[in-house]
N, C-alpha and C positions, 0 to 999 in steps of 0.2 A: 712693683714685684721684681726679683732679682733673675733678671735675665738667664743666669748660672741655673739657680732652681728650678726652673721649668726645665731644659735641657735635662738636666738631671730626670724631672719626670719624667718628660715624652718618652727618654733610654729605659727607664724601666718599666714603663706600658709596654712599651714594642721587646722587651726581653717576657713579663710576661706573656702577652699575645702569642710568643715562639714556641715555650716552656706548655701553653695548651695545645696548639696548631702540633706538635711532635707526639704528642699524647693522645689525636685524633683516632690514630691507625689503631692503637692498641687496646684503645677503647673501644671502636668500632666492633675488632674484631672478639674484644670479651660479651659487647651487646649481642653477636650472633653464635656464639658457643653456649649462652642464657638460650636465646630463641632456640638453638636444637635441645636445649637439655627438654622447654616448652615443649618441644613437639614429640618428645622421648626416641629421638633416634640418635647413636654412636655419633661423637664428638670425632672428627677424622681432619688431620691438618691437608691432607689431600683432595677435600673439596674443599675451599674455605669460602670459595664463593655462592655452596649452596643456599646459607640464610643471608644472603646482601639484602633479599627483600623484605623479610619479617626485619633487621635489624636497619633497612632504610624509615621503616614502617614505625621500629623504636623509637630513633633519632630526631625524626618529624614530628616527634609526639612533641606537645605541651608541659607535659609532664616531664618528659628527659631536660627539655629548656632549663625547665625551673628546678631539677634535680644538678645537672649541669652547671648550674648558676649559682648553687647550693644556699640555693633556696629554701630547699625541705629536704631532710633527710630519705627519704622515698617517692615511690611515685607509682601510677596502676595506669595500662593503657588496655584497651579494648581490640585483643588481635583478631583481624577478620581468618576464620577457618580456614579461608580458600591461602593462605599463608601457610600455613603451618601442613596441611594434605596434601598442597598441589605441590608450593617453590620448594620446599624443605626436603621433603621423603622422595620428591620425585627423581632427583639424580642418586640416592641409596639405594641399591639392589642385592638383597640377598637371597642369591640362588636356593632352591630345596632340592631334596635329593633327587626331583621325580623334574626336574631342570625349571619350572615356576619357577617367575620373577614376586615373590611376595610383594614388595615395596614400591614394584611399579602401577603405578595407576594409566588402566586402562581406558582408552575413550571411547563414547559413542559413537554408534553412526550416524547416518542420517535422522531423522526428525521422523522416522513413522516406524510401526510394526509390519516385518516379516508375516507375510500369509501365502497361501496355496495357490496358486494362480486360477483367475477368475477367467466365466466360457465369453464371452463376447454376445452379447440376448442378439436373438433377431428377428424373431417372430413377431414380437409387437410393431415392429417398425413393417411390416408388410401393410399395414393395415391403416384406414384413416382412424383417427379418436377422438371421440367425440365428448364432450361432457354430460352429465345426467344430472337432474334433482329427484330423482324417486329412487324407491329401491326393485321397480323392472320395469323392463320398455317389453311395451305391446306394438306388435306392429301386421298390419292385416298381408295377407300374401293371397295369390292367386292361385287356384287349389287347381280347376282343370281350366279350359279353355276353348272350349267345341268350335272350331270354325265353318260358318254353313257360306262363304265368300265364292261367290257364281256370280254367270249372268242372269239379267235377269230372263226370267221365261227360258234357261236351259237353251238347248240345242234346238229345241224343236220348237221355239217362238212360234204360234199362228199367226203373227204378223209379220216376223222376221226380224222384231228390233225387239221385242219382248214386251212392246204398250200393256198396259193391263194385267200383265201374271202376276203370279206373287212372287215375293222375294225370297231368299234362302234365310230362315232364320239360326243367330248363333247362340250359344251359350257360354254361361261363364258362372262360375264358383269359388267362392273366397272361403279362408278359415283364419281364426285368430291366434299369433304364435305368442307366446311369454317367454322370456327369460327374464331370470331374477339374477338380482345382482348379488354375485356372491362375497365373502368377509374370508380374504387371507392374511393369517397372522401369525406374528409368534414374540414371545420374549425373553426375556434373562435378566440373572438379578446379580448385583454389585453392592459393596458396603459405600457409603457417602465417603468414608476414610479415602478410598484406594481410587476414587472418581475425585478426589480433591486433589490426593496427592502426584496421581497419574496424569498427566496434562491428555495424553495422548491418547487414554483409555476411551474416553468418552467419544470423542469423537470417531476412535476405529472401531467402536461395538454397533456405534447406527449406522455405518457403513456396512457394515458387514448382514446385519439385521437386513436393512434395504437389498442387498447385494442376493442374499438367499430368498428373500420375500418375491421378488422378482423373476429368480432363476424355478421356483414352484410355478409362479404364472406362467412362465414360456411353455415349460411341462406343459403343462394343463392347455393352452392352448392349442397346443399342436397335436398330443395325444391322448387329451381328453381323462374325465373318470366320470365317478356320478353325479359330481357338484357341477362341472363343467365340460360341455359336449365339447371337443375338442376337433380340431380339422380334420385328421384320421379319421374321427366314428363317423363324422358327415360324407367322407368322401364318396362319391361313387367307384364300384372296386373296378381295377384294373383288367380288359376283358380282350387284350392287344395276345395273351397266350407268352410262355415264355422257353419253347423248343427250336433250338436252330435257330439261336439269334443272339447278337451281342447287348452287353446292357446299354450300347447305345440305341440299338438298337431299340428296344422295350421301354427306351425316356422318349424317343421319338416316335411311336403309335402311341404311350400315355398322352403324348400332346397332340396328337391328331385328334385321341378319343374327345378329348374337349374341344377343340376345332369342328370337329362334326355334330357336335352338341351345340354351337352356335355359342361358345364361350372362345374367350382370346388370352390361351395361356401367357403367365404373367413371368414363371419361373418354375425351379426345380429346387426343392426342399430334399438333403442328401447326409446323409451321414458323411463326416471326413472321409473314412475308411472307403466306403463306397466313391467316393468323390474320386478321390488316389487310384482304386481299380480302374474304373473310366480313363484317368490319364495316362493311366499304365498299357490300357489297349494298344497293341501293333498289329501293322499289315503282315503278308507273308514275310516280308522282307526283312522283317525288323526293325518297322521304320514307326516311330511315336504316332498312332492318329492325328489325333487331338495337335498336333502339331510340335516345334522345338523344345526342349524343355527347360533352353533358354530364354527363349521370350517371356518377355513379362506382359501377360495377358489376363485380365480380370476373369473369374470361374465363369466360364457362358461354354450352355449345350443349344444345338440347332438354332442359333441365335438369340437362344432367352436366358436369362442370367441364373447363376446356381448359387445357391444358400446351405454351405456347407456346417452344419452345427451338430454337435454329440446332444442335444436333443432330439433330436430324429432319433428312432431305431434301425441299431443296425442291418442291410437287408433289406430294408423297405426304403420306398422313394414317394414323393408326395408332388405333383404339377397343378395348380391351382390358376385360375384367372382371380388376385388377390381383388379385386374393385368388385366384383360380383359378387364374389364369395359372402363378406358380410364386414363389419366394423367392429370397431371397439368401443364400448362404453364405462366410460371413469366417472366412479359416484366419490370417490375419492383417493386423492391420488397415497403415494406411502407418505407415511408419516412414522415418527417416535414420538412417545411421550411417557415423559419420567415421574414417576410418582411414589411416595412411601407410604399410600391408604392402601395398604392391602393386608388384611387378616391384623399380625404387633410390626410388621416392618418398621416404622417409625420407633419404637422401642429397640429393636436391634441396630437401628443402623444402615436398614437396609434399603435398596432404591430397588424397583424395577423399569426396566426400559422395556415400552412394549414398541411394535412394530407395525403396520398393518395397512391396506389397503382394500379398498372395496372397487371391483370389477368384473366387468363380462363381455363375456367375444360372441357379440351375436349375428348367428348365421341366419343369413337373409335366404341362400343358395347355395344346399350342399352340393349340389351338384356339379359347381364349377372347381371343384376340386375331383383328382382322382389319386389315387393311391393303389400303390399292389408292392408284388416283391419284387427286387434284383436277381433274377437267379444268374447262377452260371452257366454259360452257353452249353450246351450238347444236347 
């Protein structure tokens, strides 16, 4: 081979190579004035770097290779959206009259749905809970209690030690209590569309379902209707009088009143607002009772801790010995379940999410609760 003639080629490979390598820029930049015309937004030399990505995206293609290489007169590439919505449009903005950025794409927040602020339950957690397999617990109670406990033969023994008398006799009477376990529930209904396409629906609709099913039970617990006797309707009323006296004063004989009933109060059951009054008590002086109002001190009256919840009614105050009083019994705890057998649901489309649980707050001893009102001193 003629030494000469190679030279001569390698020089014209390497002059071609140059002649494409200079043609790079201008090509590049016609592939990304194609990618905006794609995305239908104003061709502007003053971002030129908006479509680097849709037109890196060209240039990587197979297709551009072998179009490049002129190979085939055309070629078809598969541009991912998030090119064309996000990289492209995102640095064009055209202002509207009312100052809206039309062409700006807004982002999300965080990963969940905005809701109302939820109460804090606490009622249930007063109490032990027990699990059940029936639907009511029977449990026998001590109805009176006659104590005939003497010596024997009395005072007046003819022997002196009592030999031979008879003895004092006592009595005692039972009665059988029930409660039934009660079914609170509720649901709402969704298309399968907007639970497929909403990642975040689903899961914030059973929360919120649980969340309300829950906040009904503490109701019910603490102030009772006719499905469920609640702490309130058991309690024994308030009998401390409320003339000439501070409301600490009237949380402090509610807890004697069970004190001298041979119950060992546990707490004080309080409306916020009430709560707030109590701390806001001063001496003549103007000095905070209750103590700093910098300290940071857990809610506790006369040493028993307070359970401040807008469950309560406002007004009233509720002191309990919670381990006497009675428990809880769960025949099932909440649940969801999603179903489209109901009525054509399955023909629309339609799901419902139902909610529910089965429970009861059985009072063994109303009487270790007391309850009355807050009034105001004078």
């Amino acid at each position: 081979m003629n030494p000469q003639a190679v030279v001569r080629d390698i020089q014209a490979s390497i002059e071609r190579l140059h002649e494409q390598v200079e043609t790079i820029p201008e090509l590049r930049n016609e592939i990304m004035q194609l990618a905006q015309r794609v995305a239908g937004v104003p061709i502007t030399t003053g971002h030129a770097s908006a479509g680097h990505a849709l037109a890196d995206a060209i240039m990587r293609s197979d297709g551009f290779r072998a179009f490049n290489g002129k190979s085939t007169p055309s070629f078809q590439i598969d541009v991912p959206t998030s090119l064309i919505s996000r990289n492209v449009t995102q640095v064009f903005s055209a202002v509207t009259n009312d100052g809206s950025q039309t062409l700006v794409q807004t982002d999300r927040g965080p990963e969940y749905i905005v809701t109302a602020p939820q109460r804090r339950l606490t009622i249930r957690a007063l109490f032990t809970q027990i699990p059940t397999s029936s639907d009511a617990i029977e449990r026998p109670s001590e109805s009176t209690f006659t104590s005939g406990a003497n010596f024997q033969g009395g005072t007046t023994s003819p022997t002196g030690r009592g030999e031979l008398a008879l003895k004092e006799e006592s009595n005692v009477s039972f009665s059988l209590t029930k409660t039934v376990i009660q079914t609170i529930a509720h649901w709402i209904t969704a298309s399968r569309q907007i639970l497929s396409d909403a990642r975040l629906l689903q899961t914030h609709l059973e929360r919120r379902l649980i969340y309300f099913l829950n906040l009904k039970e503490e109701g019910e617990f603490l102030t009772g209707s006719d499905q469920i006797t609640g702490i309130n309707q058991n309690a024994t009323a308030f009998s401390g009088g409320a003339t000439n006296q501070t409301r600490l004063d009237t949380l402090a004989k509610a807890a004697n009143q069970l004190a001298v009933s041979d119950y060992s109060p546990s707490g004080f059951i309080l409306h916020p607002t009430d709560w707030l009054n109590c701390q806001l008590e001063k001496d003549t002086q103007g000095r905070y009772i209750l103590g700093d109002p910098a300290a940071m001190t857990l809610p506790m009256l006369w040493g028993l801790p307070v359970v401040p919840t807008p469950s309560q009614t406002q007004g009233t105050f509720t002191v309990l010995d919670a381990a006497r009083y009675g428990w809880i019994a769960d025949r099932e705890e909440a649940s969801v379940r999603i179903s489209e057998n109901v009525n054509d649901a399955f023909l629309r489309n339609q799901v419902h999410l139902l909610c529910e649980k089965r429970t009861a707050l059985i009072t063994e001893l109303g009487a270790a609760a007391v309850t009355g009102s807050i009034a105001t001193p004078g």
